[in-house]
C-alpha positions as a printed Julia matrix, in Angstrom:
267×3 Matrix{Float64}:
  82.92   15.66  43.0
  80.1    18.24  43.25
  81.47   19.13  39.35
  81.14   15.64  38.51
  77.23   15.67  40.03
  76.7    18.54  37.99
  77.8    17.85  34.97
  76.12   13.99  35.21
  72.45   15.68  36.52
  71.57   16.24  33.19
  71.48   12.57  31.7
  70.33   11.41  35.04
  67.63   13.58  34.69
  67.03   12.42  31.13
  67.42    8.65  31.74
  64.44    8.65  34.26
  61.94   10.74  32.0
  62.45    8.31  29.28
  62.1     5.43  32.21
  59.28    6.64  33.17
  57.76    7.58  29.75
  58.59    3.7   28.54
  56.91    2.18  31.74
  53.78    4.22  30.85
  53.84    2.57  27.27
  54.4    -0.5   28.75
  51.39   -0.56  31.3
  49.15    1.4   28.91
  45.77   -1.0   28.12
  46.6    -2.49  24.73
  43.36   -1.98  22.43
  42.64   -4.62  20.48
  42.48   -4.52  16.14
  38.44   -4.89  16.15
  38.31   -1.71  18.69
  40.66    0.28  16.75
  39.29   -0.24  13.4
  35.5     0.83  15.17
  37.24    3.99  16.02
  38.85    4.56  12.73
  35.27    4.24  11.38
  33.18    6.17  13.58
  36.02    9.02  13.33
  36.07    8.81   9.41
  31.38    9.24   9.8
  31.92   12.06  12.57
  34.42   14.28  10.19
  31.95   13.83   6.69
  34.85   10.95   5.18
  32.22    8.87   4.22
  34.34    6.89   2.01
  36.5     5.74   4.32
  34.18    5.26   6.84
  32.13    3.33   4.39
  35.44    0.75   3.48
  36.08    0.77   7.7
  32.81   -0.3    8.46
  32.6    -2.97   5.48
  36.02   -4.3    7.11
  34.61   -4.74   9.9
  32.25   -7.09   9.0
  34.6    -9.0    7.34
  36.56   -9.31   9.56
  34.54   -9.81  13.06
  31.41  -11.91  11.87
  30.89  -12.27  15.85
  31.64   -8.56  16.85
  29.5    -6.56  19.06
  29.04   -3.36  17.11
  27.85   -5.33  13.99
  24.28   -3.77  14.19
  26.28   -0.68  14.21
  28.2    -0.86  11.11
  25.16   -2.07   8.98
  23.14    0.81  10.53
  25.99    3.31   9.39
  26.59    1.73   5.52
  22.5     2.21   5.28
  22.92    5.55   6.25
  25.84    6.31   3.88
  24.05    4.56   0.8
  20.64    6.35   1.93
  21.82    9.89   2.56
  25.6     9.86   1.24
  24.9     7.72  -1.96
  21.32    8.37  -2.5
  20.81    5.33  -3.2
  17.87    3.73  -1.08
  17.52    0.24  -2.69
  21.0    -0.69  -1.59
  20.23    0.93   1.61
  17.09   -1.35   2.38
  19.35   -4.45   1.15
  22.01   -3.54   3.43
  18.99   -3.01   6.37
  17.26   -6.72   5.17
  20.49   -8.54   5.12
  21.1    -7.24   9.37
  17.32   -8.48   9.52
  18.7   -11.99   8.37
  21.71  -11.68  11.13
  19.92  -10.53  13.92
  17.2   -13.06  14.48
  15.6   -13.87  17.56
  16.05  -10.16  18.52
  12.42   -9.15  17.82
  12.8    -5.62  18.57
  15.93   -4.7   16.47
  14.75   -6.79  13.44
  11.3    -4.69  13.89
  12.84   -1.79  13.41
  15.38   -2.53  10.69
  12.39   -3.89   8.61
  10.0    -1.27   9.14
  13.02    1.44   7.63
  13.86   -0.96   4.53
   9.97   -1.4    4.0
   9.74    2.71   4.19
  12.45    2.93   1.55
  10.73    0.59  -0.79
   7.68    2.37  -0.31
   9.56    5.47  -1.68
  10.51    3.85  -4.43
   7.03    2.73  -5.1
   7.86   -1.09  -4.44
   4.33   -2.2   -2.97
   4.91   -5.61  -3.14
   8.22   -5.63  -1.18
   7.04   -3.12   1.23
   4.08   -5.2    2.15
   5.89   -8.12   2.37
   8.48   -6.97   4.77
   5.32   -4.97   6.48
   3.6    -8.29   7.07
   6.7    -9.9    8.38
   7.45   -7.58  10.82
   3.61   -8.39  12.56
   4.43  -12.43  12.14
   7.63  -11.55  14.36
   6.54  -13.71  17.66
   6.39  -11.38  21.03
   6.39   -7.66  18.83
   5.15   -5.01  21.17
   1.51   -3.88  20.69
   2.92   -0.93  19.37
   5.09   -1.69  17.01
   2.87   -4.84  16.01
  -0.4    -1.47  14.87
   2.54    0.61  13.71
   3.46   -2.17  10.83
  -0.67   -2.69  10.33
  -0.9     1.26   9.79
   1.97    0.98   7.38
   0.8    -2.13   5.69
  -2.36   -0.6    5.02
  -1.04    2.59   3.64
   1.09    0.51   1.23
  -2.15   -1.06  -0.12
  -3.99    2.43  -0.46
  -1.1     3.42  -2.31
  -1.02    0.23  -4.56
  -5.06    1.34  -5.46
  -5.94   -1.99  -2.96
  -8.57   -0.61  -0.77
  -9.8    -4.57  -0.11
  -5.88   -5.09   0.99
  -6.03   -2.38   3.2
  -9.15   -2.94   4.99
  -7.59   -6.47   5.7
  -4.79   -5.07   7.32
  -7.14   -2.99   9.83
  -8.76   -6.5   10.19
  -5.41   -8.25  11.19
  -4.53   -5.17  13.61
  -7.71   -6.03  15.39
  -7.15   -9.92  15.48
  -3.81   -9.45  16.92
  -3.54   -6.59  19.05
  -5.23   -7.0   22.69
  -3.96   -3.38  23.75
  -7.0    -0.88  23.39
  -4.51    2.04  23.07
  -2.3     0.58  20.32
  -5.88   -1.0   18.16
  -7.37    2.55  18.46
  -5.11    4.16  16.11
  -5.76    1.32  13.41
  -9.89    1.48  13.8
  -9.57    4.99  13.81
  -7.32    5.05  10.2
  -9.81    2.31   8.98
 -13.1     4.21  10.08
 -11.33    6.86   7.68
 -10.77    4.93   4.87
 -14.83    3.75   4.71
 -15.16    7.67   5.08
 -13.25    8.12   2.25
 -14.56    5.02  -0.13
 -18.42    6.65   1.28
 -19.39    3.51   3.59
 -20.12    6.33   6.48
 -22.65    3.8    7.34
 -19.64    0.95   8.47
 -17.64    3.99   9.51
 -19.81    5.66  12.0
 -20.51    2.55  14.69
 -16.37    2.54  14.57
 -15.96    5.89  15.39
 -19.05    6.16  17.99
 -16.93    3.06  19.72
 -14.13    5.17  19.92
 -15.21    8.12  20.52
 -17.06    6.7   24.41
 -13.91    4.46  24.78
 -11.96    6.0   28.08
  -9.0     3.42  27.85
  -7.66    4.93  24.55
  -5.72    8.1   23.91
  -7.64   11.45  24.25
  -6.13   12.43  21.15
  -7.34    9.28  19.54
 -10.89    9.95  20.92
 -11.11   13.77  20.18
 -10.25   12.77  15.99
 -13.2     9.95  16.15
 -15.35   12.69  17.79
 -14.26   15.2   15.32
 -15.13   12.9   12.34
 -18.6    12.25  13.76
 -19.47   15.96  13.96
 -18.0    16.02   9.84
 -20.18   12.85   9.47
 -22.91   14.6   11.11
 -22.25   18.34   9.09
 -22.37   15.56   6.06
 -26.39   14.74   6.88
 -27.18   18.06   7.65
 -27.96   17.76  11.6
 -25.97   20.79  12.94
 -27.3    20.4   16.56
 -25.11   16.93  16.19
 -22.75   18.44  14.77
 -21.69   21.39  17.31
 -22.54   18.82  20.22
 -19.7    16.86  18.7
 -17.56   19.77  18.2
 -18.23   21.33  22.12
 -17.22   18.1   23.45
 -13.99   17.69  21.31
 -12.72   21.0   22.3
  -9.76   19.44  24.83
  -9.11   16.78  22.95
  -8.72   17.09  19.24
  -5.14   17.94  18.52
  -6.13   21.2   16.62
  -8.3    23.32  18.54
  -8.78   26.03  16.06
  -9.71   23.64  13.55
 -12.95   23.08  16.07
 -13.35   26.07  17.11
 -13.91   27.49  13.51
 -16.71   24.69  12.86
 -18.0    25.88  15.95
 -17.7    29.45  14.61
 -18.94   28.47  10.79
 -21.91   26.59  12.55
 -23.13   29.59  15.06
């Protein structure tokens, strides 16, 4: 009998590991197709396949109009067609048509417009770019800062496209429609730049004086408007302005040794 034992022990053994190994299969979570294909897909991007993780993500939206990782996959196919493919026209289309699916999300559309409107900047599109600039600040309830963020970038476009009348507009529309002192600040303080730039220190200067005394905005913010003042005041000759300007930047323009050597040059 004990032979018999013996001699069975082996296929008993046997039996139960493959029992056991088919009730794991059997209670292991099954994953469903949209799941799997994401992983295929996000595997394919993390090893450099870009090809396949290009078709993967496409058949995902194809295939799951309503699945969560949607804002995903068109993020991924911009990147592939921006970096992968070079080719950044595509990559804003593919960034514009997740602007389209993702309305009422103010936040996500703000930033997938704001990257399409860059690309068509680099490709020297004004007129796109400024478009998609000014509908990112008509999206209702944008953030202060990413409402002066699209008016700094609207306003550069318009430089750009030699339309220094489009850009001072753009300052103008910051202003209407940004409350927040902070987030304004950084569009006076571009626009009091531009009128240095186009010589009308005379509409510049009152801008920068009100930013440089303001204590709600950034320091950093206040120490450039200070900074331009003492250039403004170098500009007119009046050096005592000039290195009282300069002294009271010293903590708070972002370049120290660029004041301290007009404090040096002015000794």
């Amino acid at each position: 009998m004990s032979n018999h034992r013996a001699f069975l022990k082996p296929f008993l053994t046997g039996g139960l590991i493959l029992f056991f190994v088919f009730q794991a299969a059997c209670h292991r979570p099954v994953r469903s197709p949209e799941a799997e294909l994401l992983d295929t897909a996000r595997q394919a991007f993390l090893d450099g396949r870009y090809g396949d993780a290009e078709h993967d993500y496409q058949t995902y939206l194809e295939h799951f109009p309503k699945g969560a990782a949607r804002l995903e996959a068109w993020l991924r196919l911009a990147d592939i067609s921006q970096d992968i493919r070079v080719s950044p026209r595509k990559a804003a289309l593919l960034l514009e048509t997740a602007f389209l699916e993702n309305a009422g999300n103010v936040a996500t559309q703000a930033r997938l417009a704001l990257r399409a409107a860059g690309l068509h900047l680099e490709l020297r599109d004004y007129a796109k770019a400024t478009k998609l600039f000014q509908g990112v600040i008509d999206l209702p309830g944008l953030d202060a800062a990413a409402q002066a963020k699209a008016c700094l970038e609207l306003a550069h476009t318009r430089v750009l496209a030699r339309d220094t009348v489009g850009a001072l507009a753009a300052y103008d529309l910051c202003r209407d429609r940004i409350a927040d002192a902070g987030s304004r600040s950084l569009c006076d303080l571009s626009r009091a730049r531009l009128l240095m730039q186009l010589d009308r220190t005379s509409e510049a200067e009152p801008i920068l004086h009100t930013l440089f005394s303001d204590q709600r905005i950034p320091a950093s913010v206040r120490g450039e408007a200070g900074f331009a003042l003492g250039q403004l005041s170098e500009s007119a000759h009046d050096k005592d302005a000039a290195r009282t300007y300069y002294e009271q930047v010293r903590t708070l323009y972002p370049n120290p040794l660029a004041v301290a050597q007009k404090l040096k040059y002015l000794k």
